[in-house]
N, C-alpha and C positions, 0 to 999 in steps of 0.2 A: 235443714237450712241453718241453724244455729251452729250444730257441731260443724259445719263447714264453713260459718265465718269466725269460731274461734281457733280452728284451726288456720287459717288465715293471719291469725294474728300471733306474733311469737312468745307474747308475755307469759302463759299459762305454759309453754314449754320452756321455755329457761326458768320458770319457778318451780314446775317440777326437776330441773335437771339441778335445782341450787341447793332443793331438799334432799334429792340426792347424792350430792359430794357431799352435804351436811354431814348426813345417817353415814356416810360410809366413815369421815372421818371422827365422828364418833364411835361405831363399834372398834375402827381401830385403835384409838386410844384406849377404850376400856379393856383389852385385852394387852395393854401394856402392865408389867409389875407396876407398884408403888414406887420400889425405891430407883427404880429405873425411864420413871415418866420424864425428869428434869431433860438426863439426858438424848432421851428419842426426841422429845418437844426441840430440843436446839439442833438434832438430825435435821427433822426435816419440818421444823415452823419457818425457817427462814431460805429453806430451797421453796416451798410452798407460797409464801409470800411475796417472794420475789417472782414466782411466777405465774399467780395472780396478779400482780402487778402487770406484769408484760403481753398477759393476756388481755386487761383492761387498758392497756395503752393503746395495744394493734386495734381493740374495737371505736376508742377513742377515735382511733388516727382513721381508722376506715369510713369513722359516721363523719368525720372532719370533710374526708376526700369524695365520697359520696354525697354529702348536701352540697359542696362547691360544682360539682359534677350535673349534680342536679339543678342549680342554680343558675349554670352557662349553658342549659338547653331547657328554656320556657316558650313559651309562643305566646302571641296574642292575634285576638282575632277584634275587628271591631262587629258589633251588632248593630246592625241599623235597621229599624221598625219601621214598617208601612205606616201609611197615616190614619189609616183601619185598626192599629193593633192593637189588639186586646189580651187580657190574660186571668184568667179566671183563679180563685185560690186555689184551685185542684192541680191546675196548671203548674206553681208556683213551687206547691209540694209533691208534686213527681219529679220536676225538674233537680229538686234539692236531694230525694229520693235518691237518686241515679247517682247527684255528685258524690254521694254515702261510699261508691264504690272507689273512689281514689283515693281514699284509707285501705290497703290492701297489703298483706304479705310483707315478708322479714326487711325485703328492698324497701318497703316503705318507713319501717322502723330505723330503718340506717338512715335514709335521707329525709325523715319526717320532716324537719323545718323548714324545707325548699317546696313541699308538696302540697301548698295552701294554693286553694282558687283564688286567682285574684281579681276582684272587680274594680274598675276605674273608671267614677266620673272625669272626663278628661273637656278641655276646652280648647277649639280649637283656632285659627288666626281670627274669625266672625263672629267668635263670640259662643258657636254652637256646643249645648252638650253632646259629648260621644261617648258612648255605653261601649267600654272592652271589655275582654275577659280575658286572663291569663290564667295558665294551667301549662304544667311538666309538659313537656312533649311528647313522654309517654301515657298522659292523661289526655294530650289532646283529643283525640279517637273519641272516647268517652266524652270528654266535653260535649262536640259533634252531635254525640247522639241523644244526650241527655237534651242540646237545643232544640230538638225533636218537637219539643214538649208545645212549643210555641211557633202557631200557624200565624205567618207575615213576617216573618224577621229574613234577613237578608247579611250573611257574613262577607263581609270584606276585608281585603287587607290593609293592616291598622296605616303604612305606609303613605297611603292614598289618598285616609281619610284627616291624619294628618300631616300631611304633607303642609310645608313652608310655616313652620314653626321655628322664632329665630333661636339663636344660639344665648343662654341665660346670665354670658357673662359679662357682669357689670349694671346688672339689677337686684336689687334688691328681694331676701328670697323671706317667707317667713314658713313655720315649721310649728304642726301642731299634733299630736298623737292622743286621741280620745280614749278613755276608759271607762268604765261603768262606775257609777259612783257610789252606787250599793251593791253588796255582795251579787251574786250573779241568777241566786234563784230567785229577786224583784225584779218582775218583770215589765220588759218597755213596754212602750202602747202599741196596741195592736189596729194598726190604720187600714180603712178599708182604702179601695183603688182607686174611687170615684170622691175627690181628687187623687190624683195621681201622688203618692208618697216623694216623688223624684220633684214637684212642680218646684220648689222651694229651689232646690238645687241649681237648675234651668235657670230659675229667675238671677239665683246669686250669680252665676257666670253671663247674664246678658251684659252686665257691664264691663264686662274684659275688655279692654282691647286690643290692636292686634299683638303687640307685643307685652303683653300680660297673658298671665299663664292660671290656672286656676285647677289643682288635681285633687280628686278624694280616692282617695285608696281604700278600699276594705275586703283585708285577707281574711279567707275562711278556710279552718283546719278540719275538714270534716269527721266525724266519729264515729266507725261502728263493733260490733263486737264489744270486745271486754271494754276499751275505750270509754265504748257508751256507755257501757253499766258503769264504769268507773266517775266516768262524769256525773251520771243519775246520783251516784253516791256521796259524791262531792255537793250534790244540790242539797240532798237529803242530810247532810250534816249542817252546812248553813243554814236548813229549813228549823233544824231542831234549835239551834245557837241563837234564831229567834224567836222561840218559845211558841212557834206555831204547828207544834209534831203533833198533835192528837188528831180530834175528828177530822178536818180536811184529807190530811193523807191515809190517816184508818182506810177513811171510807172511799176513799179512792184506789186503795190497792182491795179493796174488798174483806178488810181482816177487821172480825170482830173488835167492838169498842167498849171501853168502859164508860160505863155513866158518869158524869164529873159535876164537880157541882157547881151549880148556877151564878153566873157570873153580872157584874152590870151591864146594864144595857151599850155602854157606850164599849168598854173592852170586847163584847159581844158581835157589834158590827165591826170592828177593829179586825178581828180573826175571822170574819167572814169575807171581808174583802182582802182579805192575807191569803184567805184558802182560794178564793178566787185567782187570785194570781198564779198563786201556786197550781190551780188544777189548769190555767193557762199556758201554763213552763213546763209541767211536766207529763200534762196529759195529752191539750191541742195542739202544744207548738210545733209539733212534729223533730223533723230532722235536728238535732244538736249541732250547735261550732263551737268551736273555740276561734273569737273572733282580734284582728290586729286593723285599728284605724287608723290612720294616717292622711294629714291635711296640709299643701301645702302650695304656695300662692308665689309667685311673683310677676315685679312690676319696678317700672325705671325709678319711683320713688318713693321713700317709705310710707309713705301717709296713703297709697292709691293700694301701697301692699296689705295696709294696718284695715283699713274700709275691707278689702275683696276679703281677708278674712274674717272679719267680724259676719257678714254677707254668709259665708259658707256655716260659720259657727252657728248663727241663727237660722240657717237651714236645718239643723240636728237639736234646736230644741222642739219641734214637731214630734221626735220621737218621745221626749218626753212622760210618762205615768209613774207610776211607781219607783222606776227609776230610771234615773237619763245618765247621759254620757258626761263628762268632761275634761278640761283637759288635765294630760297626764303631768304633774311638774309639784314643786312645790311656792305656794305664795307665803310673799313676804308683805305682810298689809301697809300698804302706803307706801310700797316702795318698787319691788318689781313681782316678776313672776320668774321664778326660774325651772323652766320648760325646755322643748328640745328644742329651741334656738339655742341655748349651751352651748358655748364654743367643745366642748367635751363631751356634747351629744349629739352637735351634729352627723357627725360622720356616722352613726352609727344609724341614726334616723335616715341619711341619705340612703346608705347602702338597703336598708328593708327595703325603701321605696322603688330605689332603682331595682334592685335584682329581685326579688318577692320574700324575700328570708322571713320565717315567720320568728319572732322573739319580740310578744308584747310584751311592755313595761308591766303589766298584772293581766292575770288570765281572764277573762272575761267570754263566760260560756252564753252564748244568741243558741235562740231556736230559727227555724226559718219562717214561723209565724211572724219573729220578732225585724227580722230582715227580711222580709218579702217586698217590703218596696227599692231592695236592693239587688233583687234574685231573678228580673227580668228588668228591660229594657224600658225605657217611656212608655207609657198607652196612650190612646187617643183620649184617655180622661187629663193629661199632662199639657194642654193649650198652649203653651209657652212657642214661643217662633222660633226660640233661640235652640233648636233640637235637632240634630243630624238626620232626615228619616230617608227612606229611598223611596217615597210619593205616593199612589195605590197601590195595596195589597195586588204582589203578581203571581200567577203560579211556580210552582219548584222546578227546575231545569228538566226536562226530560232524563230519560236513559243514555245520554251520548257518553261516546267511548273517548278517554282519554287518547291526546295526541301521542302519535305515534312516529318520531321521523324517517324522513325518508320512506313514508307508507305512500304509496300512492291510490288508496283505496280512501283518503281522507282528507278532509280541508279547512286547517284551524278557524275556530269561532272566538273564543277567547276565555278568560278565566272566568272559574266559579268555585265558591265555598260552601261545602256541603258536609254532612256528614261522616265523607270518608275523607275531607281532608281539602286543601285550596288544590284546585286541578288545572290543567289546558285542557279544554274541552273540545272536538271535534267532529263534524257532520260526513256524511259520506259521501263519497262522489257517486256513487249507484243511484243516492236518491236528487243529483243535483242537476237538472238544466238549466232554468234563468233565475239569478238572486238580484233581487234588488234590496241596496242598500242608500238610503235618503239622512241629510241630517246637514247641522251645520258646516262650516268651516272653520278648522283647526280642533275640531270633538273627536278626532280619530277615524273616522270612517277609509281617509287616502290609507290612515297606518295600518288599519286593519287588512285593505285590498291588497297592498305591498307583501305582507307577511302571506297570505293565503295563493299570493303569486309566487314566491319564492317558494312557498316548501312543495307546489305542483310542478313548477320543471325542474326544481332539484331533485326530483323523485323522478322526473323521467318524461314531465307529461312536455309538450308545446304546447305555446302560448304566446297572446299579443298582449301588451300594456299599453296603453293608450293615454298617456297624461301630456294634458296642454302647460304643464306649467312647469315641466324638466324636474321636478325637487323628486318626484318620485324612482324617476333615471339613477338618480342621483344616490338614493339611500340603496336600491338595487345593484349598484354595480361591483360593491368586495363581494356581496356573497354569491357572485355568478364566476367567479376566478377560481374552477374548480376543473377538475381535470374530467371530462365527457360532458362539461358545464359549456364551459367556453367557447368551446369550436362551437356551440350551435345556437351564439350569440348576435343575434344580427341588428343592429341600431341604425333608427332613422330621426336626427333630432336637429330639429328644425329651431331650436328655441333660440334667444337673441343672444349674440357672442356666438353662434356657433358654423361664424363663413369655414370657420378653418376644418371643421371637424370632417373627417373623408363619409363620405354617404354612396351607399349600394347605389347600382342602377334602377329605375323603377320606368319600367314602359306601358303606358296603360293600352295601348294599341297591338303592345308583341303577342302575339296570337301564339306561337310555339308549332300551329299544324295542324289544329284538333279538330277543324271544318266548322260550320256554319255556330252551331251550341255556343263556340266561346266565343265567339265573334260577338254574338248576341248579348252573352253574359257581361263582355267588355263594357259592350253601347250602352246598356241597362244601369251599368254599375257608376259610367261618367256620366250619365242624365241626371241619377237620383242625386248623385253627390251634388252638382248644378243647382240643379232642384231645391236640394235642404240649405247648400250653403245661403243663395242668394233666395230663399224664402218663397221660392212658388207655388204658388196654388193651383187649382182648379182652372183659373181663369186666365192663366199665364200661357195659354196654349202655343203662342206666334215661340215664344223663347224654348219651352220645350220642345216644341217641334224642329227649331231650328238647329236645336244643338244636339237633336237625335240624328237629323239628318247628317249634320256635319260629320258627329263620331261615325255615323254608319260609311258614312266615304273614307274616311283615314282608316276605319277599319280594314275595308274591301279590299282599297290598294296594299295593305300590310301584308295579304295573302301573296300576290303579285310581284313582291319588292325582294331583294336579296336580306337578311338579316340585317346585314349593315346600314343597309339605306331605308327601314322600319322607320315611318313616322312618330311622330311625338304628339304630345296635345299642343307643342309651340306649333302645330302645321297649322293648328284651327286658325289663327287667323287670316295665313296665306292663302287655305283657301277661301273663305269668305271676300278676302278683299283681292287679289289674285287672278284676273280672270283667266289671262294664259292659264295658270296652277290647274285653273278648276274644268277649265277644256283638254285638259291631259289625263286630269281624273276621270273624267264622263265615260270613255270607254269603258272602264273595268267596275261600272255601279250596274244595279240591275235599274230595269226599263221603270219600273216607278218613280226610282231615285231618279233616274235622269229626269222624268218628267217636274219632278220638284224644280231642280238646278237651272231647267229652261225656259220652265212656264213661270214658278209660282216664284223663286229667288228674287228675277228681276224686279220683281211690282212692291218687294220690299223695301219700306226706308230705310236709309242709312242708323235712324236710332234703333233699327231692330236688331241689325248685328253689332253695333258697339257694347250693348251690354256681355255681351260673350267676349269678344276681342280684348276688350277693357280686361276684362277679369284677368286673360290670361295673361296681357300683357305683363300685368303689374305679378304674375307667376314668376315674366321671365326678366323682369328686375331684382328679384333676387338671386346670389349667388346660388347660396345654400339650394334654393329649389330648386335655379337650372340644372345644377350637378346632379341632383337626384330626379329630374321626371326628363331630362333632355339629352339621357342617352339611348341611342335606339333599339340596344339587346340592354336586356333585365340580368341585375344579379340578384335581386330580391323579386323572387314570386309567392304569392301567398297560399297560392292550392301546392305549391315546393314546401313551402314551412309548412302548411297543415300537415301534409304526408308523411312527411318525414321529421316532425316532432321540434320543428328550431323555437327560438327563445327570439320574441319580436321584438324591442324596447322604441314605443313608436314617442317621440315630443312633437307636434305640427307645430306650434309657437301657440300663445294665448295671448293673440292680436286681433284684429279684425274681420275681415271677410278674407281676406286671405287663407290669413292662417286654418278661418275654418272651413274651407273649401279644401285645403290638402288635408285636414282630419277627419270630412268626409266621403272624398279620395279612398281614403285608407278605410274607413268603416266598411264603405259599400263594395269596395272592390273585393272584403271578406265576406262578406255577405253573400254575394252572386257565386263568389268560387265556393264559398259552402254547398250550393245550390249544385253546382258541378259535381260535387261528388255523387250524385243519384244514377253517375256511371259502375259506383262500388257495391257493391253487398255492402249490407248491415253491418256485421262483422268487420268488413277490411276499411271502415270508417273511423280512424284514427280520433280520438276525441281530440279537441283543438280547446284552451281556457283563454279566451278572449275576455279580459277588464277594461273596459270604458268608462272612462272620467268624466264627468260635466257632462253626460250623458244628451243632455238639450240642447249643443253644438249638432249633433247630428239629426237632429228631431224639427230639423228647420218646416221642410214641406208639409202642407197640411196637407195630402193627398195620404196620409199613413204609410208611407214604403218600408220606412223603417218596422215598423210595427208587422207588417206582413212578413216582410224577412226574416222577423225573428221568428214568429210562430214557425217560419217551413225550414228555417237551417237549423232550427235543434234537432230534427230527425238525420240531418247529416253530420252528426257527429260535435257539431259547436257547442261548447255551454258557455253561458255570458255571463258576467256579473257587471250589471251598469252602476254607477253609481253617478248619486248629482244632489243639490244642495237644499231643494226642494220640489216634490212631487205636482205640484203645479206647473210648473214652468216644461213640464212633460205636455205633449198634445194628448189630448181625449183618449186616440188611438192606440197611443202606443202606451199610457197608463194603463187602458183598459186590458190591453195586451201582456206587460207586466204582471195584471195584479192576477191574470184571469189562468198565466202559464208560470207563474212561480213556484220556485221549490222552495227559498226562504226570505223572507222577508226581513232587512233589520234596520232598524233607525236611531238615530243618536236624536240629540235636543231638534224640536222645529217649531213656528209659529204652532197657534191654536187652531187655524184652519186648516195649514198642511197637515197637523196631527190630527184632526180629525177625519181626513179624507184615510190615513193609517188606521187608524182603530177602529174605522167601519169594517173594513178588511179583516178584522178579524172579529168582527161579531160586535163592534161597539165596546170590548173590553179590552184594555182597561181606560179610566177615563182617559182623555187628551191630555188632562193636565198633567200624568204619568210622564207622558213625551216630552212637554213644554220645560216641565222643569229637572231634565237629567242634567247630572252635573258631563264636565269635561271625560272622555272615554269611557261613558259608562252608553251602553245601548240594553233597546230590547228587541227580542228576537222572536219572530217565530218561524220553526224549521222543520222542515220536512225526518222523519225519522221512520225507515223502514218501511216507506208508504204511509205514512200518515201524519199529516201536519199537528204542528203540536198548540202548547197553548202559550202566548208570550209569555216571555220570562227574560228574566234580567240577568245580563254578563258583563263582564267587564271586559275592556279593551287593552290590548297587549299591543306591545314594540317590537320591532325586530329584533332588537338585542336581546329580549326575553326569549323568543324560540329559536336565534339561532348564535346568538352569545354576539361578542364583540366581533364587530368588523375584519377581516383581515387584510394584510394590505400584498402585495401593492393593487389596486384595486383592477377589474378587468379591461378590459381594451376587446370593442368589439371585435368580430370578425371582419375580415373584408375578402367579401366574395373576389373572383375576377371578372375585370371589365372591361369589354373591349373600345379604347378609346380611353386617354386618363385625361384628356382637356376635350372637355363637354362641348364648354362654351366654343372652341375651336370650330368642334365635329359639327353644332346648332351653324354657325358663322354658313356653311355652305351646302346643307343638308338642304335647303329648298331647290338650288337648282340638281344637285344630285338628283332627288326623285324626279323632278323637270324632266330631264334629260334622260335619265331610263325608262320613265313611264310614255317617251317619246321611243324610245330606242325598240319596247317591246312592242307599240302598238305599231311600229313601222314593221316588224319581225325580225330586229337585227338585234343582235347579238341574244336570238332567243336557245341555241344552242349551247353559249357560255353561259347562259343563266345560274347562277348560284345558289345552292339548295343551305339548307338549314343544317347547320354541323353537329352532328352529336356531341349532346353533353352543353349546346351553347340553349337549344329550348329543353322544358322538361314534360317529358309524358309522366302522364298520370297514374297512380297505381293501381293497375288491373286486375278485378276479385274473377280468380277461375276456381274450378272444381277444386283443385287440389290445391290453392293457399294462392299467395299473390306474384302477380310477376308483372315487367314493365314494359 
């Protein structure tokens, strides 16, 4: 182990390589004559010199370009401790242990004064301490591992954590650089944890504020190998230069001692609390630095700048014993102090700070006994409020495999800092059917569903987006402007401003041909939506029944009808109120329905069918909706987009009952067709990624439909990711539903009772307050992996911009299917007596040999699983 770390280190071979030019050019002068030495010496003393000279410049110029080198690629990372976090000395000195290795090899001898850990109490806009760490970029790895050491800590990126820190120019800065005030082998005090060594510090930056800044810097040059002994020796000479070389160190290196003679009592305890220290420095303290402090504050006015640093200086006389720090400068008594505010040292003080360069004013060798309350993060002994932490101790991220683009075997979750480095982390769609993600508004959660929508049908998959409030349309539409992107872009967006926008056909009645199944599926899918828009229950029986019956007649006649003249849901109130309409209809319902229409209609009050009629009325006062539900052939069908993989961009508006009656339209009518596919094998079940926003628009009915749907279409190929703003505002059913068929679970910030209905779910851990108090994009998760749920843990939340770079422009422009009929409102104007009139014309039997069949290519059949793969 030794010969392989001094091997590591190049001192001991360029010393033998320097005793060897010595030796050699010695023998060759001795074999020179006398009278002939002058002239060989002026041969070659001055080729010789001159080219040791050029030899020492290129290494000059190399360790020059090598530490700047080194210097413009540092990382930092921030640490942010659990409110559990603890660290034991054992702790403390493994971690320091491990830093030993970023002293390493000839690279490091070139760029040594860039290659200092750097630790930075920082403060941020609240006043909060934030524990960093900076280290080479080629140390970082090791950093990583060496954090190891310490269970509850949580790295993030520094960016985030301080983020909205203003710009310094035109405040006042002040500038302070610590030193040891005695030689290096008096050592500081060695403070235990409990108080936390850091509390002072904490305290000194509670009073920042926002625009007050408060940094402590402390680089450390770590030492191993010859270095170390070098340093040891270095202790061991100022040990002696203070007359304390006999017994302490004797008996400490274990080398017999001579008897000395007897001293006064008072010199006597003098060298025993000498040798104390010293067996403190150089036996317990462990790990050696060579250490560079640096302190420095500002603030809009000098007296607030003059306070925050006295505030920090009085932080560091805690360290205090044998010998304490101070500052690096010279006083002038009664007059000033001339320190690195120096107009002539600042900039030299700036640049250490800014870039990490190590070049203390005087060397000052710490042990990590002597910095341990600098060598981890706050603990839970540090009270202080004023302390960055990330809330209760959570477990370590699982094994998830970083994102991979354009994988479609994966579904970004978001960043995490770990060991091997800040990562995009992501879950698999193998293990994914229903995720539920809950949390506030404007904490990330839309940003997260956005990104995990995008990079699945940019990979290839279909899918519907379902946002009532357009912004998510919105951040979606450059990166769908891709070539196999675009054409399978189909938008329905209803939101306000948008008369003009052109909208697919959508017929909830076109049946396509399939027989009784989808007729059914139709009726079922315009009840439920009924149902949840306008809140019925149990006990709503006259209103559901009425408006089962009604779809099941506009259904009936849809089989009957030529494509073109295909009813709408504007028919519903013709026939209700309509009685010619609904005695044209009678023939072609079967004998139950009639029986409804003739016995039981009549005896209805008028307020039984206004609440239907009303509804749709105010449907067909809108443009936007007339043109999308009031043409009679569909160019948007949703078992069409399952099958064949389109890209749905649904907005209904985020209005009233309106609006949420066409977004549960669109929910249920994929629900039922999901159910349709139990025509396909397993296999030829296209998976479909359906996200739904504000999840509780469609959660109207207390009867559970929703909730039953979901449990039976995830075997048909649907996986869902709902998301909404708090898991109360879900019914019983369809929570219970949720919690009981999920694959992950994640939630950003939420009251203490909706996070406690969360952290039951997984076992009561971690507390609620964990949830309560996450900051903006930070969540926690727990995720299915491999089949097996994990344990929460904490990720951070990412943008679009992050995984798929800047927008491109010009952005997309949906598809637009073909439609037959381009003025709706026109074809609506006369479509009641049309059907009138032919639903007269076939029951008389005229013109039932012209009759009109269904043109290929205008309905779609469904994709048929046979033996040998699929066909239509």
């Amino acid at each position: 182990m030794n010969r392989r770390r001094g091997r590591s280190d190049p001192t001991l071979m360029l010393s033998i390589l320097a005793v060897a030019i010595a030796l050699s050019a010695w023998q060759a002068i001795s074999k020179i004559p006398a009278d002939r030495l002058s002239v060989a010496i002026d041969d070659w003393l001055y080729p010789t010199a001159l080219g040791l000279t050029v030899i020492a410049a290129a290494l000059a110029t190399q360790r020059l370009i090598s530490t700047r080198r080194t210097l413009r690629n540092r990382s930092t990372v921030a640490v942010v401790p659990a409110d559990e976090f603890d660290a034991s000395p054992e702790a403390v000195q493994r971690f320091a242990s491990q830093l030993a290795q970023m002293d390493r090899g000839v690279r490091g001898w070139l760029d040594r004064p860039a290659r200092a850990l750097g630790i930075r109490l920082e403060s941020d806009r609240d006043g909060r301490l934030v524990y960093l760490l900076e280290a080479p970029d080629r140390a970082a790895g090791l950093l990583r591992s060496a954090l190891a050491s310490y269970d509850g800590i949580e790295l993030r990126n520094t960016d985030a954590v301080l983020d909205g820190r203003s710009d310094p120019d035109g405040r006042t800065t002040l500038r302070t650089e610590l030193v040891l005030a005695r030689p290096s082998i008096e050592p500081l005090a060695h403070l235990d944890f409990d108080p936390d060594p850091l509390q002072p510090f904490a305290a000194a930056m509670a009073g920042a504020g926002p625009d007050e800044e408060v940094s402590v810097r402390v680089d450390l040059l770590p030492a191993k190998g010859h270095r170390r002994s070098r340093l040891a020796r270095r202790l061991r000479r100022q040990a002696k230069r203070l007359g304390i070389q006999g017994q302490p160190i004797g008996e400490r290196l274990g080398l017999p001692v001579e008897k000395r003679r007897e001293v006064d009592p008072a010199t006597a305890a003098e060298r025993r609390l000498r040798g104390r220290g010293l067996d403190h420095k150089l036996r317990d303290g462990g790990q050696p630095f060579e250490a560079q402090i640096l302190v420095c504050v500002r603030a809009a006015y000098r007296y607030r700048a003059n306070a925050l640093m006295q505030n920090v200086l009085a932080a560091f006389e805690s360290l205090g014993d044998r010998n304490w720090l101070r500052a690096s400068g010279l006083p002038i008594p009664g007059l000033a102090f001339l320190g690195s505010d120096l107009p002539l040292r600042r900039g030299r003080f700036d640049r250490r700070r800014r870039t990490g360069l190590f070049r203390p004013a005087r060397q000052n060798i710490l042990t990590a006994r002597e910095l341990a309350g600098f060598l981890k993060p706050p603990t839970m002994f540090c009270p202080a409020d004023n302390v960055l932490r990330s809330g209760p101790n959570l477990s370590p991220p699982p094994p998830l495999p970083d994102l991979e683009p354009e994988s479609k075997a994966m579904v970004p979750l978001g960043r995490v800092t770990d060991e091997t480095g800040d990562r995009l982390i992501a879950f698999r769609t193998a293990d994914t059917f229903f995720s539920y993600i809950a949390g506030r508004s404007r904490y990330g959660k839309t940003e997260l569903a956005i990104c995990q929508f995008l990079h699945l049908v940019r990979s290839g998959h279909g899918g519907l987006f379902l946002d009532p409030h357009a912004d998510a349309l919105e951040r979606m539409r450059p990166y769908l402007d891709r070539p196999g992107v675009r054409e399978r872009v189909v938008e329905i967006n209803l939101a306000a401003g948008s008369a003009g926008n052109k909208m697919p056909g959508w017929n909830l009645f076109e049946l396509g041909g399939q027989g009784a199944g989808e007729a059914e599926a139709r009726v079922e899918a315009v009840v439920d939506a009924f149902a949840s828009a306008m809140q019925w229950g149990e006990r709503s029986t006259r209103a559901i029944n009425l408006t089962t019956q009604s779809a099941a007649a506009l259904a009936a006649i849809a089989r009957v009808l030529p494509p073109e003249l295909c009813p709408t849901i504007f028919q519903l109130p013709t026939l209700l109120s309509d009685e010619k309409w609904r005695v044209a209809v009678l023939p072609f319902l079967p004998r139950a329905s009639q029986q409804f229409w003739l016995d039981r209609f009549p005896r209805l009050s008028i307020e039984a069918i206004t609440q239907l009629t009303n509804m749709v009325d105010r449907l067909r006062a809108s443009a936007a909706i007339t043109e999308l539900l009031g043409a009679s052939q569909s160019s948007y069908r949703v078992r069409e987009a399952m099958d064949q993989g389109k890209i749905v961009l649904a907005c209904p508006g985020s209005g009233g009952t309106r609006d949420r009656l066409i977004a549960n339209l669109l929910v249920f009518d994929l629900l039922h067709a999901a159910k349709g596919r139990a025509d396909l094998s397993p296999d030829a079940r296209r998976p479909f990624w359906v996200f739904l926003d504000e999840v509780q628009s469609y959660d109207g009915a207390t009867s559970g439909n929703l909730a039953a749907l979901l449990e039976q279409s995830a075997k048909y190929g649907m996986r869902a990711f709902l998301l909404n703003q708090n898991p109360e505002r879900l019914s019983p059913d369809t929570l219970n539903a949720l919690t009981t068929n999920r694959s992950h679970l994640i939630t950003t910030a939420l009251n203490s009772h909706a996070a406690g209905l969360i952290t039951r779910e997984w076992g009561g851990q971690p507390d609620p307050s964990a949830i309560t108090a996450l900051p903006k994009y930070r969540f926690i998760a727990q995720v299915t992996h491999h089949g097996e749920p994990s344990k929460p843990f904490a990720v951070a939340g990412v943008s679009v911009e992050e995984v798929f770079g800047a927008p491109p422009e010009p952005a997309v422009v949906a598809s637009e299917p073909d439609r037959i009929g381009d003025d709706v409102a026109a074809h609506l104007e006369t479509l009641d007596e049309r059907i009138l009139k032919k639903l007269r014309d076939l029951r008389t039997g005229q013109g039932q040999d012209n009759r009109p069949v269904h043109r290929p290519g205008r309905a779609y059949a469904p994709v048929k699983a046979t033996g040998e793969g699929r066909q239509r």
